[in-house]
C-alpha positions in Angstrom: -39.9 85.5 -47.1 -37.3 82.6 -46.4 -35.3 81.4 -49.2 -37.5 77.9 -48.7 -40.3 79.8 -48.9 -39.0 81.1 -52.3 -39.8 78.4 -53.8 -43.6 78.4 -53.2 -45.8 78.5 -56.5 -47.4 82.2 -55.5 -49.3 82.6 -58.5 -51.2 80.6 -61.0 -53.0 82.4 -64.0 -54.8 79.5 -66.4 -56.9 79.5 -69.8 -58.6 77.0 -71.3 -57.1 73.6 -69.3 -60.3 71.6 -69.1 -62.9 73.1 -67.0 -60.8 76.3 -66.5 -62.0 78.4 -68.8 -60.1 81.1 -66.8 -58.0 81.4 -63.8 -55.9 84.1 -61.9 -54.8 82.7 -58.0 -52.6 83.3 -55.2 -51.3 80.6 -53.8 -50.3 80.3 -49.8 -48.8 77.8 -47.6 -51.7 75.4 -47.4 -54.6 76.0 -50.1 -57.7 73.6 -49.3 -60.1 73.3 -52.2 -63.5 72.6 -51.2 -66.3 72.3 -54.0 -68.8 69.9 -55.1 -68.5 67.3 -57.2 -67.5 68.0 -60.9 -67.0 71.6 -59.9 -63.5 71.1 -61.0 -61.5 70.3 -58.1 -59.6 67.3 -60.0 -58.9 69.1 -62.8 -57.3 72.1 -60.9 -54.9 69.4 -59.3 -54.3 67.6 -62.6 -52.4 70.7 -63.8 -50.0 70.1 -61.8 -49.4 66.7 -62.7 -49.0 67.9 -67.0 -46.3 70.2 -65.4 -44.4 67.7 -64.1 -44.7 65.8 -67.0 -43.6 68.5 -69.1 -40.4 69.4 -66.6 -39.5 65.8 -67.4 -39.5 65.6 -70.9 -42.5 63.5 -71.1 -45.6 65.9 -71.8 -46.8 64.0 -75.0 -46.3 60.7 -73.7 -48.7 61.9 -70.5 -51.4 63.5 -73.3 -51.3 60.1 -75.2 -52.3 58.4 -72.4 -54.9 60.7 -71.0 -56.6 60.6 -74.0 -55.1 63.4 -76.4 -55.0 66.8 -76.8 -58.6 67.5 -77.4 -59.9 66.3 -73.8 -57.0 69.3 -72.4 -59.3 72.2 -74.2 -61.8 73.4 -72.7 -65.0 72.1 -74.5 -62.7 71.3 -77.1 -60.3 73.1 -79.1 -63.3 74.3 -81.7 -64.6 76.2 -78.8 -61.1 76.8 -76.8 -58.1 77.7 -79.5 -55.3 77.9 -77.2 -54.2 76.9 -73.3 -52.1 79.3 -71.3 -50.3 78.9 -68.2 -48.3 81.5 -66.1 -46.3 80.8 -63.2 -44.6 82.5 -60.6 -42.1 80.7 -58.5 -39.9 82.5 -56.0 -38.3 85.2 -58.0 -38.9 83.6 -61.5 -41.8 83.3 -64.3 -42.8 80.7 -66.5 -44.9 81.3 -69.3 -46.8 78.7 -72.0 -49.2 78.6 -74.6 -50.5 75.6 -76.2 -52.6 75.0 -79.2 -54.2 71.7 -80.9 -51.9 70.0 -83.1 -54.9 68.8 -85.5 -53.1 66.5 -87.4 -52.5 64.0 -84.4 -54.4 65.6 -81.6 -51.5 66.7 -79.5 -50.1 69.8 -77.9 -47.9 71.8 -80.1 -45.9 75.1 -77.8 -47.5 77.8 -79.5 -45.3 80.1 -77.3 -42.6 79.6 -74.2 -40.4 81.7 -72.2 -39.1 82.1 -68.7 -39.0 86.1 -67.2 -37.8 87.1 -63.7 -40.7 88.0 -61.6 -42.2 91.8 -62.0 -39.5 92.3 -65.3 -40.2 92.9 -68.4 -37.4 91.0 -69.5 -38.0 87.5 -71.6 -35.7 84.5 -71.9 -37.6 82.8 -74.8 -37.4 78.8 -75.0 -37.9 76.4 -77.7 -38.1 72.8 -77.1 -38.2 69.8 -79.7 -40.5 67.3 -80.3 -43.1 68.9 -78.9 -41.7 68.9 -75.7 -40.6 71.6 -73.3 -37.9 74.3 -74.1 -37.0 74.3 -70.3 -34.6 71.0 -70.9 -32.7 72.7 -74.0 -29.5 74.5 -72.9 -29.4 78.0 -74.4 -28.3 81.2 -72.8 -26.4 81.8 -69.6 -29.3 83.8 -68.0 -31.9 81.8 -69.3 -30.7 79.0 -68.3 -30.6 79.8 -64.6 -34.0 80.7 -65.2 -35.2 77.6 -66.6 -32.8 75.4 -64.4 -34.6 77.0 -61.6 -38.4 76.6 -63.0 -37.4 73.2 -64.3 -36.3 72.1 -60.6 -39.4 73.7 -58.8 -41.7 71.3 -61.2 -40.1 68.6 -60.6 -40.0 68.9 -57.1 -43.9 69.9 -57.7 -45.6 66.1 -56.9 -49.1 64.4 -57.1 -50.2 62.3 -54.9 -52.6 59.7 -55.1 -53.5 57.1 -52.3 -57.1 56.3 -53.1 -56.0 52.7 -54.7 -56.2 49.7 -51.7 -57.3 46.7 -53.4 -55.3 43.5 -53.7 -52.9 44.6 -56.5 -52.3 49.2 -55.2 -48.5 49.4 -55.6 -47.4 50.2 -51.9 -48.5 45.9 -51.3 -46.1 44.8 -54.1 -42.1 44.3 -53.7 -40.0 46.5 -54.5 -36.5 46.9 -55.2 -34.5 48.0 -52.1 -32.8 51.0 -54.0 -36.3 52.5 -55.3 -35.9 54.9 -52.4 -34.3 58.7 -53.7 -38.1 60.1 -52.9 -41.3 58.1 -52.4 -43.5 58.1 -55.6 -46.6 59.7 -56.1 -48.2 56.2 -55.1 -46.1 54.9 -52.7 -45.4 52.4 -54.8 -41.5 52.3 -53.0 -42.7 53.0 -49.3 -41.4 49.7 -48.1 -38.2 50.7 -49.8 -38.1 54.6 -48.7 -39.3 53.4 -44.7 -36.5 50.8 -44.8 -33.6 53.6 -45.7 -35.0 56.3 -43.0 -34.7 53.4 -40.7 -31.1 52.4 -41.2 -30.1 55.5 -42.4 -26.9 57.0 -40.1 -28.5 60.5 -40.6 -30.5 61.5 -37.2 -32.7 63.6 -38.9 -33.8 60.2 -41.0 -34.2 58.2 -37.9 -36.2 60.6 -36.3 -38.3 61.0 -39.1 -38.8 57.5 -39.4 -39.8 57.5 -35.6 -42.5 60.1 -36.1 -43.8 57.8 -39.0 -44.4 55.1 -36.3 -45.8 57.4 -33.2 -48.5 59.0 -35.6 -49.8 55.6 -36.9 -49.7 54.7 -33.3 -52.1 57.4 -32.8 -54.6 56.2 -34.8 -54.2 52.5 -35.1 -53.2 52.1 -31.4 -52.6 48.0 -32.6 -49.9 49.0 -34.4 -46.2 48.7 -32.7 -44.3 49.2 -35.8 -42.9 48.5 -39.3 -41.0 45.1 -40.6 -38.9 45.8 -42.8 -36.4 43.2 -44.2 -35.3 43.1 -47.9 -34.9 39.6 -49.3 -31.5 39.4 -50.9 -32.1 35.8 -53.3 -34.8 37.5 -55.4 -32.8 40.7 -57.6 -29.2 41.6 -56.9 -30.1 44.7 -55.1 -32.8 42.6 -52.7 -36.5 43.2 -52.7 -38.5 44.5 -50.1 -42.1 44.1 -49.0 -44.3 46.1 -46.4 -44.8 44.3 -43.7 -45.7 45.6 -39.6 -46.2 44.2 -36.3 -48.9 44.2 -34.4 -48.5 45.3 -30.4 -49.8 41.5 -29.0 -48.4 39.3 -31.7 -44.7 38.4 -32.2 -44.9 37.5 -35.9 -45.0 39.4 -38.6 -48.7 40.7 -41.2 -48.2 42.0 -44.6 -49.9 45.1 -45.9 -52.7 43.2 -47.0 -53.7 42.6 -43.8 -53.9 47.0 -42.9 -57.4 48.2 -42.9 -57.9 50.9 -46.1 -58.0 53.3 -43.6 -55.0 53.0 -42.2 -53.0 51.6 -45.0 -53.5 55.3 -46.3 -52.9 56.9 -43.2 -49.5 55.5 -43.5 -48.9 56.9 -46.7 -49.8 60.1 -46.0 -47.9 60.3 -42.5 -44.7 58.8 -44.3 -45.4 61.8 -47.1 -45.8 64.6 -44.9 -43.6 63.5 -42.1 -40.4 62.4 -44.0 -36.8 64.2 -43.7 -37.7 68.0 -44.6 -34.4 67.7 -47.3 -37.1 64.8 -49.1 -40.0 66.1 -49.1 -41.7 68.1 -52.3 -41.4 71.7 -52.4 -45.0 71.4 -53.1 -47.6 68.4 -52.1 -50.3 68.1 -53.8 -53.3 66.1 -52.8 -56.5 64.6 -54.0 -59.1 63.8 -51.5 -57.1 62.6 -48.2 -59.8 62.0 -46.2 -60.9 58.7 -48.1 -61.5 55.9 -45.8 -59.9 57.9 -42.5 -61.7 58.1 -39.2 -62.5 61.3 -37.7 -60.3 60.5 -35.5 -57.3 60.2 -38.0 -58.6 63.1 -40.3 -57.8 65.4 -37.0 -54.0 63.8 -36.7 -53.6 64.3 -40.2 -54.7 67.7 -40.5 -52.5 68.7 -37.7 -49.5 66.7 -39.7 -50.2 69.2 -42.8 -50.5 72.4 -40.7 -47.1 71.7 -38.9 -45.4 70.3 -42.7 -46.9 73.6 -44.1 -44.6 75.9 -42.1 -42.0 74.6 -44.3 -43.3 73.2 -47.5 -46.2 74.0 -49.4 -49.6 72.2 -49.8 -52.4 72.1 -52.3 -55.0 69.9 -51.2 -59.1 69.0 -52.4 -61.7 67.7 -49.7 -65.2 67.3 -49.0 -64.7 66.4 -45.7 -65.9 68.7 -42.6 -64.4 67.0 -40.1 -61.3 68.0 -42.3 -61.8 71.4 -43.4 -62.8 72.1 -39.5 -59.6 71.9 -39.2 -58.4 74.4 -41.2 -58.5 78.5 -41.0 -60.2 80.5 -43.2 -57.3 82.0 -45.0 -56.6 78.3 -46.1 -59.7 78.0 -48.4 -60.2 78.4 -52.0 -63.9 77.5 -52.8 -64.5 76.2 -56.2 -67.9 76.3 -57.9 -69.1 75.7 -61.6 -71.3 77.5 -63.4 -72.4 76.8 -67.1 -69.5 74.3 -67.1 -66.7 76.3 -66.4 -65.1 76.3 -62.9 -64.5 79.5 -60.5 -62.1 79.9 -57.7 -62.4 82.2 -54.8 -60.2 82.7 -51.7 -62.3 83.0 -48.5 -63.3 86.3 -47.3 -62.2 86.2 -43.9 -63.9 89.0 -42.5 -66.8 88.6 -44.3 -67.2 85.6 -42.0 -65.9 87.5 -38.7 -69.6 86.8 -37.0 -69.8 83.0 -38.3 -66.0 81.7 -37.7 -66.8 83.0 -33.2 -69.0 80.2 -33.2 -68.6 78.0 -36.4 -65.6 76.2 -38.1 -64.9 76.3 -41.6 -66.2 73.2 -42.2 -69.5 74.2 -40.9 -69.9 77.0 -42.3 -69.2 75.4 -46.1 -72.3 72.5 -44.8 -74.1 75.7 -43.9 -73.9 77.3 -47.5 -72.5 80.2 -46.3 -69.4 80.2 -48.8 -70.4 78.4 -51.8 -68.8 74.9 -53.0 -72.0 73.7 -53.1 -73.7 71.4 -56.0 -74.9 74.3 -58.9 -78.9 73.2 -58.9 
């Protein structure tokens, strides 16, 4: 494996997270989830986005505010006591257990420690405040260990791109230095396009470039982004998305992108960005809402070529999309008596079905499972 590669999430064991009752996956380059509704697809990608809180320091804020502790158990914490979570990252292990802090419904570390991968060796961590022991300095070893897990999390990002209406975050200003790495709603794209544009770094430009040719490919209207920050209204400038059509000289705002296309953006300036910016991991949440067939293709091709570099954890119930896809790519998620199950594919199982059939197909055909539990 390449040292990039090394930084994949290769394994994920879970216990007790919400519909998880229990979990133990190998993780690839590109991992498509495919499942009904409420098998348990969200939840699955909501993992990741309490491990990034925790990585940051902000775990119980992030519980508070989806609710408390009790909603994390699975059927409860009278039913489920405790929530573990193993990781392995590269060369390194992360372990956690959690139990239900009764007295104010939150998440109190029962137990938390960092290993190198395949040793039997422990670098046990302690936070405060009920947060995680991977911010606390302690030992030399362990904190490499933890400096390293710590970094993969945070470099481990949600995205979400299902908001359109009048007030979704990427059609708001935005101050013109809100561009380090484009947040998990794109809340700064008009900020992060504007520095790949004018950056002096080729790699940038070129990125930037790409941006423009895909949405060209599936919104052959557009000629390209307008992109000037307004210096009167903060004393670092504010910027706004705005784009130019082919046949018109002046400039529309973001309101005036179709929802289809306004996402398509986002997701092309996600996967398509400088390689040095992009998350180690991507994680995704339904892309195909409100794309054309047309643009699912593009995009899926976008994720394939990203995936040779960085790794991707995507849901979908889209054929078109999943057609897309091999069969090694699939992890087919399916509930029974309330408690999710995921499966990798069985590629040769399907030898006969995949010389005539795509994967997509063959998941409308029932052949797989991911289907609604009757």
């Amino acid at each position: 494996m390449t040292d990039r590669q090394n930084t994949h999430l290769e394994r994920l064991k879970v216990q007790g997270f919400k519909s998880i009752k229990e979990l133990d996956l190998e993780l690839s380059a590109i991992n498509i989830l495919i499942g009904a509704n409420g098998a348990g697809k969200s939840n699955f990608i909501s993992l990741f986005t309490l491990l990034r809180n925790l990585s940051e320091g902000k775990l119980q804020t992030y519980i508070e505010k989806q609710g408390y502790a009790s909603t994390f158990f699975h059927f409860g914490p009278e039913t489920t006591p405790k929530i573990t979570i193993d990781l392995d990252v590269g060369h390194n292990g992360y372990h956690t257990v959690f139990e239900h802090g009764a007295n104010n419904d939150s998440l109190v570390f029962a137990s938390e420690y960092c290993t190198y991968t395949n040793s039997k060796k422990q670098f046990q961590i302690k936070g405060v405040r009920g947060e995680s022991g991977l911010l606390e300095e302690g030992e030399a070893d362990s904190n490499y260990v933890k400096k390293y897990t710590r970094e993969y999390l945070e470099d481990c990002r949600v995205y979400h791109f299902h908001d359109t209406s009048e007030t979704a975050a990427y059609k708001r200003a935005v101050d013109l230095d809100a561009a380090d790495f484009l947040y998990q709603d794109a809340g700064n794209i008009a900020a992060f396009l504007y520095r790949l544009k004018n950056s002096s770094e080729k790699l940038y430009k070129k990125a930037y470039n790409d941006i423009v040719d895909a949405v060209k490919t599936v919104s052959p209207y557009f000629h390209d982004f307008y992109l000037e920050p307004r210096t009167d209204t903060s004393p670092t400038g504010k910027i706004l998305l705005k784009w130019l059509h082919r046949d018109c000289d002046h400039p529309f705002s973001a309101n005036q992108l179709s929802d289809g296309t306004a996402r398509f953006i986002c997701m092309a300036t996600l996967f398509l960005q400088p390689k040095g910016l992009r998350p180690k991991t991507i994680v995704l949440d339904e892309p195909e809402l409100g794309l054309h067939p047309a643009a699912l293709e593009v995009l899926a091709d976008i994720v394939k070529a990203t995936a040779k570099e960085n790794q991707v954890i995507s849901s979908t119930q889209s054929i078109t999309f999943a057609n897309k896809f091999s069969a090694k790519d699939f992890i087919v998620v399916d509930q029974q008596k309330g408690a999710s199950h995921f499966k990798r594919v069985d590629e040769n199982a399907l030898k006969c079905w995949l010389e005539d059939y795509a994967m997509g197909d063959i998941w409308s055909k029932n052949l797989i499972g991911g289907r609604p539990e009757w």
